[in-house]
C-alpha positions in Angstrom: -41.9 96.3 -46.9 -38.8 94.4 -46.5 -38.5 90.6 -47.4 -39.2 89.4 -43.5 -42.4 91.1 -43.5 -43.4 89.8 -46.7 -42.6 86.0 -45.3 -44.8 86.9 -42.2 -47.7 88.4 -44.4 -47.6 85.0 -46.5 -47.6 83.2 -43.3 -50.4 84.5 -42.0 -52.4 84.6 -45.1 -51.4 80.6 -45.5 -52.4 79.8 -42.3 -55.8 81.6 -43.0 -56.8 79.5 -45.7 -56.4 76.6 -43.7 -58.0 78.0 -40.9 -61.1 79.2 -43.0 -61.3 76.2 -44.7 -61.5 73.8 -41.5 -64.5 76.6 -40.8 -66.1 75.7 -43.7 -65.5 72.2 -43.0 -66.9 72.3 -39.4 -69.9 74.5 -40.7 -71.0 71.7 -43.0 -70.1 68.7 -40.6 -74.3 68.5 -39.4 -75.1 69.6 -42.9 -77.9 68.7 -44.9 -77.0 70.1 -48.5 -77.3 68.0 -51.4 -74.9 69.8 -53.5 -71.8 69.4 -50.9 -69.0 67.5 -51.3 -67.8 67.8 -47.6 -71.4 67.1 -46.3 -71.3 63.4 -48.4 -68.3 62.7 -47.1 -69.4 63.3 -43.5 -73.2 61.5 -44.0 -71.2 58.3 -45.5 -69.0 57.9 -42.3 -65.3 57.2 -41.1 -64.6 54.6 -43.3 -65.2 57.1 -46.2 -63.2 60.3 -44.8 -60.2 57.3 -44.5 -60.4 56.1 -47.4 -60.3 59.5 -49.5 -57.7 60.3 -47.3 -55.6 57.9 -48.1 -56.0 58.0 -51.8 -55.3 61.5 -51.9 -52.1 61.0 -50.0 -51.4 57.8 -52.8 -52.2 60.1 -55.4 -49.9 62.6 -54.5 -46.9 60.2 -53.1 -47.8 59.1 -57.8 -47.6 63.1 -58.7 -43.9 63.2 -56.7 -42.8 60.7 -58.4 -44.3 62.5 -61.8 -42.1 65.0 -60.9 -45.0 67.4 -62.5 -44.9 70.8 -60.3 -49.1 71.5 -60.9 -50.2 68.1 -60.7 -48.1 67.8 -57.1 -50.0 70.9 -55.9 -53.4 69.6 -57.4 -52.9 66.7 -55.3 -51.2 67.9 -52.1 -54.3 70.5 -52.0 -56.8 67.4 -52.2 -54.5 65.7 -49.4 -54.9 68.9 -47.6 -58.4 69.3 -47.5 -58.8 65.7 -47.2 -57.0 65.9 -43.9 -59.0 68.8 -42.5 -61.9 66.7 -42.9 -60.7 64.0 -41.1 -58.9 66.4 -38.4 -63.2 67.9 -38.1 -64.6 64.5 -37.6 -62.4 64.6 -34.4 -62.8 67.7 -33.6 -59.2 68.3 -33.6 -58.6 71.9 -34.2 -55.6 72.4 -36.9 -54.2 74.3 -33.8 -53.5 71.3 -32.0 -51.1 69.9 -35.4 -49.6 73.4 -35.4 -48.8 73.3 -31.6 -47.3 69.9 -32.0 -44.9 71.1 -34.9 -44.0 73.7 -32.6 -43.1 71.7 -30.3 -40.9 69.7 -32.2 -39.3 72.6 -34.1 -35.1 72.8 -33.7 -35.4 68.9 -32.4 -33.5 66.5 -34.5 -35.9 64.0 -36.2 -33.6 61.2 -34.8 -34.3 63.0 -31.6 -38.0 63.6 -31.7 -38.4 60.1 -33.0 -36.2 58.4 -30.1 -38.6 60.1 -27.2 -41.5 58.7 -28.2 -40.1 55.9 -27.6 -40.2 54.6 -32.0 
């Protein structure tokens, strides 16, 4: 298999996880289990999901700065999955995010930035 394929086959599988894990997350939404995390957060409200979400992303913005490679993948995971829960109390598909990077793919940030009018 030469190197391209390999970097599609990783693509693909990354994308998967996140894709199975929103699924897990959307499965769980209307839960009732005792034993799950993702329920809790979801029976104790917005405010909750927001606030985990952004200590996650403080937590990891403190790991970059650690400079330590696991503890910044620890964290950014916990960001991750953080977000997804959020994105599911919307109902925004990860889709939608992926669409919208598309779309600003090959646009300068500058760019980007300057038509939405920030």
């Amino acid at each position: 298999m030469s190197s391209a394929g390999k970097t599609t086959a990783g693509q693909g599988e990354r994308s998967a996880i996140l894709e199975l894990l929103f699924q897990v997350i959307q499965e769980r939404k209307n839960g009732s289990a005792e034993k799950s995390y993702t329920v809790s957060l979801f029976q104790k409200g917005l405010d909750t999901i927001l606030k985990k979400t952004g200590e996650e992303a403080v937590e990891l913005v403190i790991a970059g700065k650690g400079g330590k490679r696991e503890e910044i993948v620890y964290e950014a995971a916990d960001l991750l999955y953080h977000l997804l829960v959020l994105l599911s109390y919307y109902d925004i598909d990860p889709e939608e995010i992926y669409s919208e990077l598309r779309r600003r793919f090959g646009l300068s940030g500058i760019a980007e930035k300057e038509s939405r009018g920030s």
